[in-house]
NUPALUM-56665 format. One record per atom (N, C-alpha, C): residue in three letters; x, y, z. Coordinates in steps of 0.02 Angstrom, whole numbers, padded with zeros to 5 digits, always signed. Layout:
NUPALUM-56665
ALAXYZ
...
//
This chain:
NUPALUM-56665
UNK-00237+01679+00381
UNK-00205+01619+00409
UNK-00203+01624+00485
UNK-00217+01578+00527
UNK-00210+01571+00611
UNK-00150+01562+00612
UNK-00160+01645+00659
UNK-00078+01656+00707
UNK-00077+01633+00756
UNK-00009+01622+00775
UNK+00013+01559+00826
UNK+00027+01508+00828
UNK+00019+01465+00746
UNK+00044+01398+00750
UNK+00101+01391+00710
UNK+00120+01337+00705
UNK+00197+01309+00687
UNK+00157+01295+00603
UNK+00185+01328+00558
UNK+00174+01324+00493
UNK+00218+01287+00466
UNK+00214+01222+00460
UNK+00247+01173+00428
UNK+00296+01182+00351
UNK+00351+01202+00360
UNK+00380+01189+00285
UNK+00371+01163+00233
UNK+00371+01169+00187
UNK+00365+01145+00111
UNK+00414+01086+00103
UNK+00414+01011+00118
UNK+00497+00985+00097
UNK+00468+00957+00071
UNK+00512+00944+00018
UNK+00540+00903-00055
UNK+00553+00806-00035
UNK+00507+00793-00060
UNK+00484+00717-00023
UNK+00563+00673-00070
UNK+00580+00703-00089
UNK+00652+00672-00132
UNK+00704+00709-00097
UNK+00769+00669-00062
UNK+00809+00712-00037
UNK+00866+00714-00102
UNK+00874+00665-00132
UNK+00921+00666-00187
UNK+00901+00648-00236
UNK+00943+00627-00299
UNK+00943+00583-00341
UNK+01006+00583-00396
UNK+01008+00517-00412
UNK+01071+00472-00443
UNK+01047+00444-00502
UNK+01059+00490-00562
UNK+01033+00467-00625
UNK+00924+00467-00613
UNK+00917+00424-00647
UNK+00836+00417-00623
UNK+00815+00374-00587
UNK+00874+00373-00513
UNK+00850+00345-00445
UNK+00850+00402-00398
UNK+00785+00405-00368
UNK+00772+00465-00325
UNK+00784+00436-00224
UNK+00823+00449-00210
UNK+00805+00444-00131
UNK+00780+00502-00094
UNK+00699+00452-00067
UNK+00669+00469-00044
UNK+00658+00481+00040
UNK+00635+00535+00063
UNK+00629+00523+00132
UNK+00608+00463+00170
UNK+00526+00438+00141
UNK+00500+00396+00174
UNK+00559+00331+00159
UNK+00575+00318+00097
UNK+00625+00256+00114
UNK+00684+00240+00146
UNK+00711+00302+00161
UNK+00778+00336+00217
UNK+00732+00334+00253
UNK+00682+00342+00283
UNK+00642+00291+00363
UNK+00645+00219+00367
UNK+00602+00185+00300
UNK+00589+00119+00299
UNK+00671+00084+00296
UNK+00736+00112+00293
UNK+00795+00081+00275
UNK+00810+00081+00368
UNK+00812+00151+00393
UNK+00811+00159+00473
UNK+00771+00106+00509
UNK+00722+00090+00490
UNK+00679+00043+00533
UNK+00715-00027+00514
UNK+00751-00030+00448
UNK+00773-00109+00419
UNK+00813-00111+00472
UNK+00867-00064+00475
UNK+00930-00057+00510
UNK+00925-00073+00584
UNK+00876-00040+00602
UNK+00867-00044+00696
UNK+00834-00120+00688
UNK+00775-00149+00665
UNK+00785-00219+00662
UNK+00833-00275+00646
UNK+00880-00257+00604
UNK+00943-00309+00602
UNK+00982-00301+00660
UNK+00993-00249+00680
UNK+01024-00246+00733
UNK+01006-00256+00809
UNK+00940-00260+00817
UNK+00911-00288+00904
UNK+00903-00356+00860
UNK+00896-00374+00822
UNK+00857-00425+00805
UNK+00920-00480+00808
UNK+00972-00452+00786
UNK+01018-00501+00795
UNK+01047-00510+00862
UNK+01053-00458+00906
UNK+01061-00436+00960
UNK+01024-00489+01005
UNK+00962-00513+00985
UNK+00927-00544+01028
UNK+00929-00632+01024
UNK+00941-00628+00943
UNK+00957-00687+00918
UNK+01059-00729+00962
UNK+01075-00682+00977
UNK+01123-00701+01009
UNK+01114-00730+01066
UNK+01061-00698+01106
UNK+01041-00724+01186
UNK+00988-00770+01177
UNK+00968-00815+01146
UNK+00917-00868+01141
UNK+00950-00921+01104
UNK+00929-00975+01138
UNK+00959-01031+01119
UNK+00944-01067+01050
UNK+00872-01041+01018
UNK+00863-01076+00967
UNK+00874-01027+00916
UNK+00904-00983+00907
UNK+00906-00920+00857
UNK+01000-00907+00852
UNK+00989-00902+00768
UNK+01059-00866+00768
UNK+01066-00793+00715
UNK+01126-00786+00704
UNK+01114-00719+00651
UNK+01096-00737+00592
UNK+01121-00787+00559
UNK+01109-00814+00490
UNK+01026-00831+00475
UNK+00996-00856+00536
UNK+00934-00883+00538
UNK+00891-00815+00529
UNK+00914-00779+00594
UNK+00884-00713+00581
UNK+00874-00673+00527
UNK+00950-00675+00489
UNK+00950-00633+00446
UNK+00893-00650+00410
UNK+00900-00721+00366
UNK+00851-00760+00322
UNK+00774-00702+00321
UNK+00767-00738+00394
UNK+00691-00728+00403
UNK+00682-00646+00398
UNK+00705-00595+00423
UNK+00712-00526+00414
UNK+00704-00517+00331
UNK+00749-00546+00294
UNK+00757-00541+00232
UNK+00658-00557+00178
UNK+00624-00618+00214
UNK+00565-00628+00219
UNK+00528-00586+00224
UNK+00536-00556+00296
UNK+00497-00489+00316
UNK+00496-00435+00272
UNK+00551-00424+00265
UNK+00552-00368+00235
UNK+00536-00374+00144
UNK+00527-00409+00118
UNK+00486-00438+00060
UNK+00408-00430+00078
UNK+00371-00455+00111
UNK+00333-00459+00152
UNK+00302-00415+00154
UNK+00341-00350+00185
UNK+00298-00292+00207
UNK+00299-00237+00162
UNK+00353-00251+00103
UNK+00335-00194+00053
UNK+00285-00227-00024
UNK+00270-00300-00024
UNK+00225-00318-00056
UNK+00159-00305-00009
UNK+00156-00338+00040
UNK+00090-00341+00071
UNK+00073-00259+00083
UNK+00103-00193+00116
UNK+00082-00153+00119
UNK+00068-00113+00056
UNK+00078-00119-00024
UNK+00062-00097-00056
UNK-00002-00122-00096
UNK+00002-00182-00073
UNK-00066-00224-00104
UNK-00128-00212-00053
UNK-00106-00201-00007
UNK-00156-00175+00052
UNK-00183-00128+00020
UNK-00147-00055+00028
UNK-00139+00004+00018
UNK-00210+00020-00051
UNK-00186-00032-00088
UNK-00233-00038-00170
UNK-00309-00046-00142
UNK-00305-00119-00127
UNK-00379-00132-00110
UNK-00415-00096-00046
UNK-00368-00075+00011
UNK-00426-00060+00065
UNK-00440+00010+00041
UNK-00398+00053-00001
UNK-00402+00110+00017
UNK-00422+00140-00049
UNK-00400+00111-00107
UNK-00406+00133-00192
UNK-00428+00066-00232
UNK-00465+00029-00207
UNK-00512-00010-00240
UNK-00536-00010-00309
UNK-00546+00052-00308
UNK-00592+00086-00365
UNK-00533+00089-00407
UNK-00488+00140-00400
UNK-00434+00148-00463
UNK-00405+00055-00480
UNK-00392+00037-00422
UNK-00355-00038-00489
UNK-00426-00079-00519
UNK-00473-00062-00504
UNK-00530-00104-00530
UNK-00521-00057-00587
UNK-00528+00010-00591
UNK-00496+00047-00681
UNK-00445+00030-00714
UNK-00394+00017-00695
UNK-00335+00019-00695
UNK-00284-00016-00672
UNK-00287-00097-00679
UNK-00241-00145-00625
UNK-00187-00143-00629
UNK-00141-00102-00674
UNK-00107-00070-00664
UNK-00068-00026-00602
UNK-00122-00005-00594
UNK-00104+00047-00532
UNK-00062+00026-00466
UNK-00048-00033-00465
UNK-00030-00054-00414
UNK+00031-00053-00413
UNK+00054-00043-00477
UNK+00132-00043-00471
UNK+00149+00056-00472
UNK+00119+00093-00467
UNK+00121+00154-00479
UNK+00146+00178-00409
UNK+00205+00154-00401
UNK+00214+00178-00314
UNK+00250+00222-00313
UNK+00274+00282-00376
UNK+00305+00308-00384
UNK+00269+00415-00338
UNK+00199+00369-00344
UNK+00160+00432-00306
UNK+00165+00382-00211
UNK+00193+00361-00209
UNK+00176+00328-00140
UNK+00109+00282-00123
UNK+00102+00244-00054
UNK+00047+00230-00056
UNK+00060+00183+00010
UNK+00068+00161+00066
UNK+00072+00102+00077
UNK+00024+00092+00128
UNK+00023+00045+00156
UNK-00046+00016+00215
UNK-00008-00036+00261
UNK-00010-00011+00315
UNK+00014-00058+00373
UNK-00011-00106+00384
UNK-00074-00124+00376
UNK-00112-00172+00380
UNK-00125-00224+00329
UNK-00110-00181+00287
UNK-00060-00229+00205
UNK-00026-00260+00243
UNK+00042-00220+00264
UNK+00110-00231+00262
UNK+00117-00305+00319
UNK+00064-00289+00358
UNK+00064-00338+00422
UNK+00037-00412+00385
UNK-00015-00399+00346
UNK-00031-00471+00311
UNK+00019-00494+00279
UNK+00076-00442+00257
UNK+00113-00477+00211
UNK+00183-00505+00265
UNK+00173-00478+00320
UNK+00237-00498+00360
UNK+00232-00573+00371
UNK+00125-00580+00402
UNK+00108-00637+00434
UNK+00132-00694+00395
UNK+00111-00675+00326
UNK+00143-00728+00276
UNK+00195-00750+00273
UNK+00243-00713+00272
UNK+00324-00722+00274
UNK+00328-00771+00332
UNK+00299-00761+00387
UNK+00330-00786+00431
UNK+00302-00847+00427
UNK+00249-00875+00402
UNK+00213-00945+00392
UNK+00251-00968+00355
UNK+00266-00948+00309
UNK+00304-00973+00239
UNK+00364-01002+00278
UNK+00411-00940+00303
UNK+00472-00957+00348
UNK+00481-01018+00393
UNK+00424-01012+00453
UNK+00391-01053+00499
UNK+00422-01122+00451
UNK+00383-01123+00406
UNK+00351-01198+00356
UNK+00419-01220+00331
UNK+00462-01191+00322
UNK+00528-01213+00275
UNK+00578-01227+00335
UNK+00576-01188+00365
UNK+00622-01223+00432
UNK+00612-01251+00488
UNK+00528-01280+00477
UNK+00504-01319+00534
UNK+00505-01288+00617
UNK+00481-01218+00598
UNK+00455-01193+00671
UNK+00387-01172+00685
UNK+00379-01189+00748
UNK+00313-01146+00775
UNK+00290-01055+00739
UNK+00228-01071+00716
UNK+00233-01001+00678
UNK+00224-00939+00739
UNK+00202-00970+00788
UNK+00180-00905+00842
UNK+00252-00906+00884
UNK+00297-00943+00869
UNK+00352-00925+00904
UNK+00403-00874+00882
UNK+00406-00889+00790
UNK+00411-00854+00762
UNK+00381-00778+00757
UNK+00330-00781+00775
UNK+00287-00713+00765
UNK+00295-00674+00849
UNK+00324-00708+00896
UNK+00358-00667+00959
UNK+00425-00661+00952
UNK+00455-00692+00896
UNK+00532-00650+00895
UNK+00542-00576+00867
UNK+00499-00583+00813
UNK+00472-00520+00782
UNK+00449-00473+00784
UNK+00382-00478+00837
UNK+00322-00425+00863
UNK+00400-00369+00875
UNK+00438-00386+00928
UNK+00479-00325+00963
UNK+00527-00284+00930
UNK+00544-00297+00848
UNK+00564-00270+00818
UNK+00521-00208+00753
UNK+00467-00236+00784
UNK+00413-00191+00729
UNK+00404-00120+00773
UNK+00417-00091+00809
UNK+00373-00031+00816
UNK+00410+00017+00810
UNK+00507+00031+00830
UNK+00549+00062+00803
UNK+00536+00069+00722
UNK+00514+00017+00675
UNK+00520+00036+00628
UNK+00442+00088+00607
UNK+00388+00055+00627
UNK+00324+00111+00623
UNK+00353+00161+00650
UNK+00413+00219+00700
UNK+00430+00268+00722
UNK+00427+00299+00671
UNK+00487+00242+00647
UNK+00529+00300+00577
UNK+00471+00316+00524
UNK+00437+00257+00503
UNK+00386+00255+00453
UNK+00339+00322+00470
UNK+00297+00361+00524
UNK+00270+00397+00533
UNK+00306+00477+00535
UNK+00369+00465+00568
UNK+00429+00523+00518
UNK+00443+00535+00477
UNK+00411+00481+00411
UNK+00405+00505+00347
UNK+00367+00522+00343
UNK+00292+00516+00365
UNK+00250+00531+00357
UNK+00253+00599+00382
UNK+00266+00644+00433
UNK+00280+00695+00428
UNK+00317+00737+00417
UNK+00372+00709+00374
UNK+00423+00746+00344
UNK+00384+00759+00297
UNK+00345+00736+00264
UNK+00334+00703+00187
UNK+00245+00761+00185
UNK+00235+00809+00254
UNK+00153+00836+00281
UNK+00099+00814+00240
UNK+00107+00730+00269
UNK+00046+00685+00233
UNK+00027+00640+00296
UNK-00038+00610+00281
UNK-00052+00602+00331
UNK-00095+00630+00390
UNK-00084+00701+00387
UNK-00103+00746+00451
UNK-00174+00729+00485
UNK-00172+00781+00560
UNK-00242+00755+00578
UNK-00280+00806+00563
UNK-00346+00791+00611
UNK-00412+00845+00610
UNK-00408+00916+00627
UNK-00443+00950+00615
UNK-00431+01030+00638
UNK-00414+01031+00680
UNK-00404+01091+00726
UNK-00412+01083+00799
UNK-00362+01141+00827
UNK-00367+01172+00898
UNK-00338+01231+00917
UNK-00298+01234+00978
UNK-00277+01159+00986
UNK-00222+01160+01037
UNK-00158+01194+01030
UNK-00124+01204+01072
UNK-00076+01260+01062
UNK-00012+01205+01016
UNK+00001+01139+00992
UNK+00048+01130+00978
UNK+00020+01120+00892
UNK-00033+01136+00886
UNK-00061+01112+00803
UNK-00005+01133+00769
UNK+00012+01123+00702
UNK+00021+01121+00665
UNK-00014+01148+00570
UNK+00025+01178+00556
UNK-00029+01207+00477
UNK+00020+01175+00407
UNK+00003+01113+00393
UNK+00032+01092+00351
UNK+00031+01120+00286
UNK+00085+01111+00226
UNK+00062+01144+00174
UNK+00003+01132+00105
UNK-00011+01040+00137
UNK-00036+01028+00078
UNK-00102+01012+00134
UNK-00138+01035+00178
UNK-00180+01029+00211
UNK-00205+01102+00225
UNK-00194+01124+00186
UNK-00249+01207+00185
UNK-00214+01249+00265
UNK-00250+01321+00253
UNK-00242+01363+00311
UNK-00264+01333+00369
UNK-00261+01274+00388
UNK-00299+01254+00432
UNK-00247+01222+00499
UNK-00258+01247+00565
UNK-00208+01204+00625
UNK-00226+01148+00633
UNK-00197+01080+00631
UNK-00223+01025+00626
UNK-00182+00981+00682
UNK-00207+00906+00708
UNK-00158+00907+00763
UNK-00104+00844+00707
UNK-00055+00861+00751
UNK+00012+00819+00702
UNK+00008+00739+00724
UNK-00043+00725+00694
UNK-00059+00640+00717
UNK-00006+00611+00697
UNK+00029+00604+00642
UNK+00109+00580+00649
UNK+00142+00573+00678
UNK+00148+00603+00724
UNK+00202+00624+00771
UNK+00150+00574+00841
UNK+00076+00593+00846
UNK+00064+00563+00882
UNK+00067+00480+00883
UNK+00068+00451+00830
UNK+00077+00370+00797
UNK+00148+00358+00815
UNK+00197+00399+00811
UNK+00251+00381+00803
UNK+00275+00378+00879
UNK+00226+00401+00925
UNK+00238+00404+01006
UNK+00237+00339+01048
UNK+00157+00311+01006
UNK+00134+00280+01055
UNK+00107+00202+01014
UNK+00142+00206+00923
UNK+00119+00133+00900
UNK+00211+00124+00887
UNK+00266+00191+00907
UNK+00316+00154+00894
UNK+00356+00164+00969
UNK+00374+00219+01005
UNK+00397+00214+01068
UNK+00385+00194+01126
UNK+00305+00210+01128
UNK+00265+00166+01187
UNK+00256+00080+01179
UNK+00246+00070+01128
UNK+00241+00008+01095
UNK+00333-00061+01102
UNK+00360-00018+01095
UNK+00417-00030+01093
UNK+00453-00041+01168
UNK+00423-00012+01199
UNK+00462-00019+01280
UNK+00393-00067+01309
UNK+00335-00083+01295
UNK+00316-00118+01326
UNK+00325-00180+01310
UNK+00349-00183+01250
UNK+00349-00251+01227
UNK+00442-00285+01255
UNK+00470-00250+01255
UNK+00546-00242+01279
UNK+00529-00247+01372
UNK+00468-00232+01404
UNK+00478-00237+01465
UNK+00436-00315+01467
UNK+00404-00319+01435
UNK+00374-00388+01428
UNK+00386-00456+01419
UNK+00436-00440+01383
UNK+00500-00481+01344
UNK+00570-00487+01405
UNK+00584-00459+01432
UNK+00601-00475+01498
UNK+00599-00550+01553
UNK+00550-00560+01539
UNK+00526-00619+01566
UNK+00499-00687+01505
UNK+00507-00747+01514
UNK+00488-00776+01490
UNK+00402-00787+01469
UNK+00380-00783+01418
UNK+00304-00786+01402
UNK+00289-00856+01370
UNK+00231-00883+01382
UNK+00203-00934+01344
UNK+00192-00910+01281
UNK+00201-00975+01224
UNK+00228-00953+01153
UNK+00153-00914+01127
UNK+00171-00859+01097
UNK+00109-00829+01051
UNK+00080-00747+01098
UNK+00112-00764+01201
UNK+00091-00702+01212
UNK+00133-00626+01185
UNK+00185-00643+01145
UNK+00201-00562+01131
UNK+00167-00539+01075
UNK+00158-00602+01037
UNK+00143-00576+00977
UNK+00074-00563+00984
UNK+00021-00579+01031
UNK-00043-00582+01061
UNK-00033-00479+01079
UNK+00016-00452+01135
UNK+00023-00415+01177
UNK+00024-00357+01111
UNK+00075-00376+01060
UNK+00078-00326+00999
UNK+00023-00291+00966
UNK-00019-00360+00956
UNK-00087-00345+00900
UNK-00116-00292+00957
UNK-00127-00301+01033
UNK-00169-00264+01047
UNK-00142-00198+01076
UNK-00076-00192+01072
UNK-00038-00138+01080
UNK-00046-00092+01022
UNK-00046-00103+00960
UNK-00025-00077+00919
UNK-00129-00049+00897
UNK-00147-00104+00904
UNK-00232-00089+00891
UNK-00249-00048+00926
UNK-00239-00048+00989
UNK-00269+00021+01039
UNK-00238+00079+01012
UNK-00160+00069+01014
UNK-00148+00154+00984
UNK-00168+00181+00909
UNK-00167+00132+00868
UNK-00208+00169+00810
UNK-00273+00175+00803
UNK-00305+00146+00857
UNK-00386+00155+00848
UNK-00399+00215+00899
UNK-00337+00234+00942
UNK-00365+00308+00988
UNK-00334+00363+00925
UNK-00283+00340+00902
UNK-00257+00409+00853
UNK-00291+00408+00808
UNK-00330+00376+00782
UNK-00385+00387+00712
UNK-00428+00448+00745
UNK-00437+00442+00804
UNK-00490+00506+00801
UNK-00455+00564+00802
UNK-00394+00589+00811
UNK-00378+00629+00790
UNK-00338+00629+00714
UNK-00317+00576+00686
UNK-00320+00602+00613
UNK-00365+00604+00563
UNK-00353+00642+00515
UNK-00418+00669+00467
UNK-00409+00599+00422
UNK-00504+00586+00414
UNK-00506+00506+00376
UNK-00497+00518+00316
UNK-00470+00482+00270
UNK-00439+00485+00196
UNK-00526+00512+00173
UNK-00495+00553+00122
UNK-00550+00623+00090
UNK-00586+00572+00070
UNK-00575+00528+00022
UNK-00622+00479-00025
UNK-00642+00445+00009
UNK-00633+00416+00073
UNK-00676+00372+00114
UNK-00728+00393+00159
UNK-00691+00449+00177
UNK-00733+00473+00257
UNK-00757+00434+00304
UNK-00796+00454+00340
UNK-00808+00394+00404
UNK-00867+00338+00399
UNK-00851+00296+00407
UNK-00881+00245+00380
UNK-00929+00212+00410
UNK-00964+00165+00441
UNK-01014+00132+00497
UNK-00982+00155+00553
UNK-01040+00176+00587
UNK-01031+00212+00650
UNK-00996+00238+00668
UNK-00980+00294+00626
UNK-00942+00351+00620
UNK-00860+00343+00643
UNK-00848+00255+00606
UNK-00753+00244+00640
UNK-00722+00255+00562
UNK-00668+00263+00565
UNK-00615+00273+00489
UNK-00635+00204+00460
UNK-00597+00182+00414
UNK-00564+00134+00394
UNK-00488+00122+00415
UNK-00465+00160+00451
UNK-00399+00117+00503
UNK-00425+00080+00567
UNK-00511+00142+00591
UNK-00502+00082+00642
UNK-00546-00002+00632
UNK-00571+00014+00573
UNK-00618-00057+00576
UNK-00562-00095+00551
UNK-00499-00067+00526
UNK-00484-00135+00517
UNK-00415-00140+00554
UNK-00426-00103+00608
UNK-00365-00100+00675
UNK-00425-00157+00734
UNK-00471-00170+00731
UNK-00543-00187+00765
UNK-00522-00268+00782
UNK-00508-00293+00712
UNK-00482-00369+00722
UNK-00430-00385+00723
UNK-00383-00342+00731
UNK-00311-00347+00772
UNK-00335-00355+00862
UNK-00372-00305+00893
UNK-00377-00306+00956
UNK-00403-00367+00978
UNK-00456-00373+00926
UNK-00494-00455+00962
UNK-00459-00517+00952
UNK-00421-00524+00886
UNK-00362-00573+00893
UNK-00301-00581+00955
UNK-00277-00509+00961
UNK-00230-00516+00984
UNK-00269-00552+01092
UNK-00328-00506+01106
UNK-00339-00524+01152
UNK-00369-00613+01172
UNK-00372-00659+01090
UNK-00393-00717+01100
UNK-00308-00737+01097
UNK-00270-00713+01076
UNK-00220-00765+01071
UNK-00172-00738+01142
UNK-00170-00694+01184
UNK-00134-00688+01254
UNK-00179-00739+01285
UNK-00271-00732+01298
UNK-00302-00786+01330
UNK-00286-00853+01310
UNK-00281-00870+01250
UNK-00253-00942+01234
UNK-00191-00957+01256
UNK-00139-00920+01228
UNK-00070-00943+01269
UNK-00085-00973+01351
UNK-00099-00910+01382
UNK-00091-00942+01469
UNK-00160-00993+01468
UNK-00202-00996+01441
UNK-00233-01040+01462
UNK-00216-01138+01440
UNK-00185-01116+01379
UNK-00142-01171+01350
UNK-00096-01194+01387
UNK-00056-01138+01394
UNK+00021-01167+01432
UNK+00037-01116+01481
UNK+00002-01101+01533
UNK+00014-01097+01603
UNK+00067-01085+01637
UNK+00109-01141+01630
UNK+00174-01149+01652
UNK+00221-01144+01604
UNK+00202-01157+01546
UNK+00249-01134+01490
UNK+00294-01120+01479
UNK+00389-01099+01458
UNK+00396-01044+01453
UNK+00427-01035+01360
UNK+00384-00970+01322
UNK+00419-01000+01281
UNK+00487-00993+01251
UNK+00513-01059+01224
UNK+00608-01068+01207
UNK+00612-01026+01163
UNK+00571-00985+01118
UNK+00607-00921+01086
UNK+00604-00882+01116
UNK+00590-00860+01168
UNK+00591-00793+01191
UNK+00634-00808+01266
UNK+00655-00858+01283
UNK+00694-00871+01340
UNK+00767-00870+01333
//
């Protein structure tokens, strides 16, 4: 075994359990991320004129429907295709884990159309109240992921690697930890310094897609690509081809905002 690195503990992806309900680490994240969103979220909903807590709550309540259907239905088809085409079943088998951000994000977008549609708002206005509450929660989400030593990255012999237990004798770099830097803390203060100022409707949620697309398409190269897929056309994962049309969306919809509305400013985010 390579001496010198931080040999990752063995933990028990269940911290408790109550009869045959198990609490789990990763969902003691996903509850942390609920929590820090109700709480800026209402926080923010207080200082804008067209938002309140009740409204908020609603729509949060959406989201969060949203992102644990859409990221598990993701999760199925981009990544295990094959097993529910055996087995359609499988989709409800979340008892081994499974989820996909990029699920989870289709299933948010929905919510918020749906939402948008029932209470007669702008859906991209909607989708900039929101963007700034998502990346605290990817923090926590990638702290499960390395509580949980899943996930990990590629070999490698920098002095802070890591030797996970279910990733062989091998120093690998702790791409977790790196996701959780820079698609939830870096991500999170730019969008909070951005948000600062009034934006034409659609640029945060524009600023997000390509915030969040750059950092998972530089951390894919250091994490190791799911065993059953490996690297795919021109040697990118499957996070980044499909992190690829987040960047180009998000960079048509900041160009559309200012070129739309200029002077703009928009009333949800003011």
């Amino acid at each position: 075994m390579p001496q010198g690195y931080w040999v990752f503990p063995h933990i028990d992806p269940v911290i408790f359990s109550i009869g045959i309900f198990d609490v789990r680490w990763y969902g003691l994240m996903y509850l942390l991320g609920l929590a820090f969103a109700y709480w800026w979220g209402g926080k923010q909903a207080e200082r804008l004129p067209n938002w309140n807590k009740d409204q908020f709550g609603d729509l949060l309540f959406w989201c969060f429907v949203g992102v644990i259907l859409g990221g598990r239905i993701g999760y199925v088809l981009f990544y295990h295709l094959d097993y529910f085409l055996a087995d359609p079943l499988y989709i409800f088998d979340i008892q081994h884990g499974g989820m996909s951000f990029h699920g989870g994000l289709l299933g948010v977008i929905t919510a918020m159309f749906l939402y948008a549609w029932r209470h007669n708002r702008k859906f991209l206005a909607v989708g900039d109240f929101i963007a700034p509450l998502v990346p605290v929660g990817l923090m926590f989400g990638r702290f499960g992921n390395f509580i949980n030593g899943e996930l990990w990255g590629r070999p490698t012999d920098v002095p802070w690697a890591v030797i996970f237990p279910s990733g062989g004798p091998i120093p690998r770099h702790p791409s977790q930890l790196y996701e959780a830097g820079l698609e939830g803390i870096a991500l999170f203060f730019l969008l909070y310094w951005f948000t600062r100022k009034p934006r034409p409707t659609g640029a945060v949620g524009g600023l997000f897609l390509i915030g969040y697309g750059v950092a998972r398409f530089t951390v894919e190269f250091f994490r190791e690509p799911d065993a059953h897929l490996g690297l795919l056309s021109l040697g990118m994962s499957m996070g980044q081809w499909l992190t690829l049309p987040m960047i180009i969306l998000g960079v048509a919809l900041i160009g559309w905002a200012y070129y739309r509305q200029p002077n703009q400013q928009s009333k949800e985010m003011s």
